[in-house]
C-alpha positions in Angstrom: 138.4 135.2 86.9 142.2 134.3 87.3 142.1 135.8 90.5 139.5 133.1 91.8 141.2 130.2 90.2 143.0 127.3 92.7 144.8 124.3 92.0 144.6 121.2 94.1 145.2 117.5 94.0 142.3 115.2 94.6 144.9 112.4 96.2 145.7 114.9 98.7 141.7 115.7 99.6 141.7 118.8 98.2 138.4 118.2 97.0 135.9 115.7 98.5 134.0 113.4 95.8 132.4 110.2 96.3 133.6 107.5 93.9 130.5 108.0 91.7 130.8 112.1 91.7 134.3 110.8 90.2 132.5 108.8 87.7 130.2 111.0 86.8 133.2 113.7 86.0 135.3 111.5 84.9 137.8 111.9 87.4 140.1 109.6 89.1 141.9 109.9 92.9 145.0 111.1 91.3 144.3 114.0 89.1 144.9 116.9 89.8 142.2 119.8 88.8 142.2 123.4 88.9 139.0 124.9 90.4 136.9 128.2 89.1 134.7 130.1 91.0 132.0 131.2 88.6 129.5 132.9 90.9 126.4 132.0 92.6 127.7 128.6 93.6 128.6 127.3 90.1 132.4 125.9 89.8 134.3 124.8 87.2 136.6 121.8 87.5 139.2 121.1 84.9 141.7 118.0 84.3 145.2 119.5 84.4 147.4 117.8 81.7 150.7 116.0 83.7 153.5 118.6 85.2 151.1 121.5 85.0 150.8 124.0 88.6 148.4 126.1 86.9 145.8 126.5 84.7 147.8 127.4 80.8 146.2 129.6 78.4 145.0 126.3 76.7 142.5 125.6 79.2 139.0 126.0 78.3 138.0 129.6 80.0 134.2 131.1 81.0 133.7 133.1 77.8 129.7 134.1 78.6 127.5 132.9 81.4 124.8 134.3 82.4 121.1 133.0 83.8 118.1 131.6 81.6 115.0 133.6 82.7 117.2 136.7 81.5 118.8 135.5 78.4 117.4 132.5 76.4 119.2 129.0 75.9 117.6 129.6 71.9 119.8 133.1 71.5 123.0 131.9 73.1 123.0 129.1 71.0 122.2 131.4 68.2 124.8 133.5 69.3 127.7 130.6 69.7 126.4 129.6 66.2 126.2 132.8 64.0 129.9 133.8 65.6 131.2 130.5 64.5 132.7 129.5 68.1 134.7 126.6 69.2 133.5 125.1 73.3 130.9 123.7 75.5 127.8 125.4 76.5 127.2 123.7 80.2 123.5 124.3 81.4 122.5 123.7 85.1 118.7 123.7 85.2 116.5 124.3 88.1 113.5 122.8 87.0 115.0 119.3 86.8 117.9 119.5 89.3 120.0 118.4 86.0 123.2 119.6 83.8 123.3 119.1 79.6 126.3 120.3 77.8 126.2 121.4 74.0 129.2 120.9 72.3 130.3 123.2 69.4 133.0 123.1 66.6 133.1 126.5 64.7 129.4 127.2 65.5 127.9 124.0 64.7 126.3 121.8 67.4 128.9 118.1 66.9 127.4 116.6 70.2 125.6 117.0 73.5 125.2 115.4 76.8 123.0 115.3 80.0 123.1 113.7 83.8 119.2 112.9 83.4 118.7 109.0 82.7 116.1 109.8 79.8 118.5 111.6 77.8 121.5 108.9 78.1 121.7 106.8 74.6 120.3 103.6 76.4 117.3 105.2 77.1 116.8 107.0 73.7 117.6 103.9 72.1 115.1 101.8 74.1 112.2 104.3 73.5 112.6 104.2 69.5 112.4 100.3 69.7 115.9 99.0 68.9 116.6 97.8 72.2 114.7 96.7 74.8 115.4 96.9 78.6 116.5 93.6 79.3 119.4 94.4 76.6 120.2 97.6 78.4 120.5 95.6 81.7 122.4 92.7 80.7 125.2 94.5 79.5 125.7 96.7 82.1 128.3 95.1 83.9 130.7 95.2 81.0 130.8 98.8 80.3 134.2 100.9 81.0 135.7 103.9 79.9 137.0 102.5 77.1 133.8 99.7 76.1 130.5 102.6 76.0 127.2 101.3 75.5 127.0 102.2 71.9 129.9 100.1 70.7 128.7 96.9 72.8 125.5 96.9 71.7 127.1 96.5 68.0 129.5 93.9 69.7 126.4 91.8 70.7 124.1 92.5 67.1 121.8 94.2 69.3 121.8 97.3 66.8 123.9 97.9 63.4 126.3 100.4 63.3 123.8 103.0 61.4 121.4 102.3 64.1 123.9 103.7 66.4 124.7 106.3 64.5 121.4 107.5 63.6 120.3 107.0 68.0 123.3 108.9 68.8 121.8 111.9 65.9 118.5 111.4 67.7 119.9 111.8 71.4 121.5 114.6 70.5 118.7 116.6 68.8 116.4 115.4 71.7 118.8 117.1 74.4 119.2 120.3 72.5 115.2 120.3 71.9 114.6 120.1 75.2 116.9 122.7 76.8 115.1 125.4 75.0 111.8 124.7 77.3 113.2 125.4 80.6 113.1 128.8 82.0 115.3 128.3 85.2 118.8 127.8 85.3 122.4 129.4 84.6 124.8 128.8 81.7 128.2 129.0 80.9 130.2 128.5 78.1 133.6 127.2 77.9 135.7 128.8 75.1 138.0 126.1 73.7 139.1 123.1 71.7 136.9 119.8 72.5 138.9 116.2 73.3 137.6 114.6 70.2 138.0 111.2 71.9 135.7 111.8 74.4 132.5 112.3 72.3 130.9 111.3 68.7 131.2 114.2 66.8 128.4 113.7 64.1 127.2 116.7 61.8 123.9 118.3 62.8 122.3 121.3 60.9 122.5 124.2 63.6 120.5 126.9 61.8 117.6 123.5 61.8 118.2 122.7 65.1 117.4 126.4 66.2 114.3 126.5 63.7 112.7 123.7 65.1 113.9 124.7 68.6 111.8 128.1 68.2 108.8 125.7 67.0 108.6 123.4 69.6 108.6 126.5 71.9 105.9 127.4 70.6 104.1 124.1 70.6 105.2 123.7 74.6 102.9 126.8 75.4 99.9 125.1 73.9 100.8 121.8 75.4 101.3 123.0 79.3 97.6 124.8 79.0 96.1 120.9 79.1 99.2 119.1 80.5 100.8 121.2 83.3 103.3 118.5 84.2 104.9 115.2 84.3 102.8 113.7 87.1 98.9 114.8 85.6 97.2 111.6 84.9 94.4 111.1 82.4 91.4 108.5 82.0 89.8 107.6 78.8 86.3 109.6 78.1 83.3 107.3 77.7 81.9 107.0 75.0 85.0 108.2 72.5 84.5 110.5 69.9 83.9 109.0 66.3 87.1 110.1 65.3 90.1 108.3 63.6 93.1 108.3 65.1 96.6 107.5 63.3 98.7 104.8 64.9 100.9 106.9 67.0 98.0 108.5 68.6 96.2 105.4 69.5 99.0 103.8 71.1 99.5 106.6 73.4 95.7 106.4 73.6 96.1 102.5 74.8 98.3 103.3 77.2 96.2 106.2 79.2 94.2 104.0 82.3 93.7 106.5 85.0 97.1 105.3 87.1 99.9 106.3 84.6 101.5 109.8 84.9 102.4 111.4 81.8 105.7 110.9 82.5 105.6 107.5 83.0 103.7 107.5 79.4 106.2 108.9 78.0 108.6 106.3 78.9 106.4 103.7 78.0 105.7 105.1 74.6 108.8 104.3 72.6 108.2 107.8 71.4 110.1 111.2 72.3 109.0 113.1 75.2 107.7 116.0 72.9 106.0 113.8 70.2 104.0 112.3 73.2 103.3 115.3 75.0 101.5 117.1 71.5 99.7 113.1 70.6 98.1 113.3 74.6 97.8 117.5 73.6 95.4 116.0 70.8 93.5 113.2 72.4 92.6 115.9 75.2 91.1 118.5 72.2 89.9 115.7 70.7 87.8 114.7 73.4 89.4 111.1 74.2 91.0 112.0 77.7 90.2 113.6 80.4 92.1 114.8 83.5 91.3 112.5 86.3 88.5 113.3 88.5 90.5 115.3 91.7 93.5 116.4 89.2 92.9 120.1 88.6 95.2 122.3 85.8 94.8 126.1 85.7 94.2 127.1 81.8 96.9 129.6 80.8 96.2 131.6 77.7 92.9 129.7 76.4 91.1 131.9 74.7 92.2 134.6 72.1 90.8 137.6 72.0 90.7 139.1 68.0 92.3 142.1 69.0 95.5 139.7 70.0 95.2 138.0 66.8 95.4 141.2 65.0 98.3 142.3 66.8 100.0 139.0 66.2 99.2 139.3 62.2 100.3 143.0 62.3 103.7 141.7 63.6 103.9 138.4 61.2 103.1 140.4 57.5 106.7 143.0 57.7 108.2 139.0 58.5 106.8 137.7 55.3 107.5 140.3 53.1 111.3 140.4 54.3 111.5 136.7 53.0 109.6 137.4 49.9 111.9 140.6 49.2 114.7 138.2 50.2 114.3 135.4 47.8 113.6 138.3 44.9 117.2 139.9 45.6 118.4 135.7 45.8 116.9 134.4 42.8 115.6 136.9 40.3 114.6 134.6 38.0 112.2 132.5 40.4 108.6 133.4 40.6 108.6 133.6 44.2 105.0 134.7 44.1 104.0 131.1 43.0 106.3 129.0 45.1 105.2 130.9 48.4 101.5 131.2 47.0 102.0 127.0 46.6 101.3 126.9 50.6 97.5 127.6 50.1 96.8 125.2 47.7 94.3 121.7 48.9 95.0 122.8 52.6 92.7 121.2 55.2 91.2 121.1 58.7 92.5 123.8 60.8 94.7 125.8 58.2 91.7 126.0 55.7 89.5 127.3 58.4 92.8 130.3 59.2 93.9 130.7 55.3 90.4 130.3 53.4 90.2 132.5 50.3 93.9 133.8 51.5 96.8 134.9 49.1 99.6 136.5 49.5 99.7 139.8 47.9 102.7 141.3 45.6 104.5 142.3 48.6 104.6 138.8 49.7 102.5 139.9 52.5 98.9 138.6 53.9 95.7 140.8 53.3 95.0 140.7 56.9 90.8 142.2 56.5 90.5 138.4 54.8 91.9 136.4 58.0 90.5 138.4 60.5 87.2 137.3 58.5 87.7 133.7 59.4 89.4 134.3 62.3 86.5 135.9 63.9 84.4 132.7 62.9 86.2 130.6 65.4 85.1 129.9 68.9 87.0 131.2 71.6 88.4 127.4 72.5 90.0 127.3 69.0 90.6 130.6 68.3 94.1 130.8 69.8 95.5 127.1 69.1 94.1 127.3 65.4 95.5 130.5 64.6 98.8 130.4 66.1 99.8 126.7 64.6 98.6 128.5 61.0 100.6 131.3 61.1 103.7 129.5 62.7 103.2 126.9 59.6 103.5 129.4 57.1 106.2 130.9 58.5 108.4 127.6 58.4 107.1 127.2 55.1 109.0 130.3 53.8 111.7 130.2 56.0 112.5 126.4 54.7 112.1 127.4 51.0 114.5 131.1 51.8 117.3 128.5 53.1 117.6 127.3 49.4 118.7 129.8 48.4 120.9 131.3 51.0 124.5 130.7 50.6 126.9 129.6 53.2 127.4 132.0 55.5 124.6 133.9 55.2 122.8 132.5 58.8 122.9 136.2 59.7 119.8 137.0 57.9 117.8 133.9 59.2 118.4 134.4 62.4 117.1 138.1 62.2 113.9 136.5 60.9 114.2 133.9 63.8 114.6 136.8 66.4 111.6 138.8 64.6 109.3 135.4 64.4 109.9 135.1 68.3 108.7 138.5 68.9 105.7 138.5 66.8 104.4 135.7 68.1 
């Protein structure tokens, strides 16, 4: 790598950049950078600190890269995390022509950042309904370096300072979320101390980040079998169903007329990008929307056969009895068997259809003759959707009540379970 480095001066063209590329990186005319060939046309450009010729031992350094389709954005974040490491993660992604950076502090995820307009803090802000777009554009013109968006929509009372706080939490999350659906791209991560006056560092759960990552993963295969991508549109089905719909789901319902693409709903919803995708996931089960007549989506996956449901089970039951043996060993004084049994109890719709007459034996495990029972009693449609989002409930279920009683320091064993859950499903 140190053979590849070189060091130029970008008053003396050593580069080319247009003044915006120098925006964007946050260069100016008279730094000079060192430059790193990382392979398959990805450099790295670093800032060198006044009087330095050469990159010092200081520098951030490629400690891992690597490419997406063969090594998932969810495990090298696990990995960064469970090894407690200090850097930024940049990914360049192929499906969106787009770079996000995760930025960690001992393993934990402090901030994150991304070159598409939907993820900047304006945007996120604007879709949760604290600011609206005229606010965005009227205070354009005063933003610098120094004066970010954040602190001048305090300035003005547009948004309290908790507002901003709990946005910049939200963009965050919402960037990290998202990097864990795309399956085209390379990596690299920068081993190193961050310049803690270039971001907010706020404090973010990383093992709940990663949970919910694996999740929405999950979720994202169901949703692309009705909603291939960002530019399907959908019309309203006459007459609707007589079905109620909660207010989230009707206003992404009201804003469905045959000319909006889903991306364009998504931006119009005031909602995240994933909470609309899975309300439009609904209304399309449901039977309120339809694609438009001349839009066409192949079906990946529909239906389940109950051999794959089997298999699935087979895979899920030594998961659940590792947390139940787990939370024993933890807490010998709790009655695990009641606490995990607790999930059965008054459940409804599709879960009561998955789990009915369903306990968990004393091995914490699932008598899988009783599921397959009600599994088989499901049409080929449901059979896949309804079984997977019942299982993958139960397993957060446990996994949330195992983190109580895991110390610090003891990620190692929920990410195992993590790795495991990803397999078996």
């Amino acid at each position: 790598m140190r053979g590849k480095d070189r060091v130029v001066s970008l008053k003396e063209g050593g580069l080319k950049f247009s003044q915006a590329q120098l925006k964007s990186l946050g260069l100016t005319e008279g730094d000079k950078v060192s430059v790193s060939d990382l392979d398959d046309g990805v450099y790295l450009i670093q800032r060198l600190s006044e009087g330095m010729d050469a990159v010092s031992g200081g520098e951030k350094r490629a400690a891992l890269k690597g490419d997406i389709e063969s090594f998932s954005l969810i495990d090298t974040i696990a990995m960064l995390h469970t090894n407690r490491k200090t850097g930024i993660l940049h990914v360049s992604i192929k499906d969106v022509d787009a770079t996000k950076s995760v930025y960690f502090k001992n393993g934990e995820v402090v901030f994150a950042s991304s070159s598409l307009l939907e993820d900047r803090l304006g945007e996120s802000l604007r879709r949760s309904g604290k600011i609206t777009a005229d606010q965005i554009e009227g205070i354009q013109k005063e933003l610098t370096p120094k004066k970010k968006i954040g602190k001048l929509l305090v300035e003005k009372n547009f948004i309290s300072p908790k507002e901003l706080w709990m946005g910049v939490r939200r963009q965050v999350e919402e960037i990290v979320y998202s990097l864990f659906r795309y399956r085209k791209g390379k990596f690299v991560f920068l081993e190193g101390e961050v310049e803690q006056e270039k971001i907010v560092t706020i404090s973010l759960m990383t093992n709940e980040l990663i949970m919910e990552g694996v999740r929405r993963v999950n979720e994202w295969e169901r949703f692309v079998e009705k909603i291939p991508s960002g530019d399907t549109i959908f019309t309203k089905r006459t007459p609707s169903p007589d079905l109620g719909l909660n207010p989230d789901e009707q206003a992404i319902l009201d804003l469905v007329d045959g000319d909006r693409t889903v991306s364009q709903i998504c931006s119009a919803s005031g909602k995240t990008e994933f909470d609309t995708y899975r309300a439009l996931f609904y209304l399309v089960q449901a039977g309120f929307i339809t694609l438009r007549e001349g839009e066409a989506v192949e079906v990946i996956g529909r239906s389940w056969s109950i051999d794959r449901c089997r298999g699935v089970l087979e895979n899920t039951n030594p998961i659940l009895m590792d947390i139940y043996s787990i939370i024993k060993v933890k807490a010998p004084d709790v009655d695990v068997s009641k606490i995990l049994n607790s999930f059965f109890t008054d459940l409804t719709g599709d879960f009561a259809n998955v789990f009915k007459n369903v306990s968990l034996d004393e091995k914490g495990g699932l008598a899988i003759a009783d599921i397959m029972a009600n599994v088989e009693k499901l049409n080929d449609q449901e059979r896949g959707p309804f079984f997977l989002k019942a299982i993958n409930e139960l397993l957060y279920f446990e996994l949330f009540e195992l983190k109580q009683y895991l110390k610090k320091g003891e990620a190692e064993e929920l990410m195992e379970i993590i790795n495991k859950m990803k397999a078996a499903t």
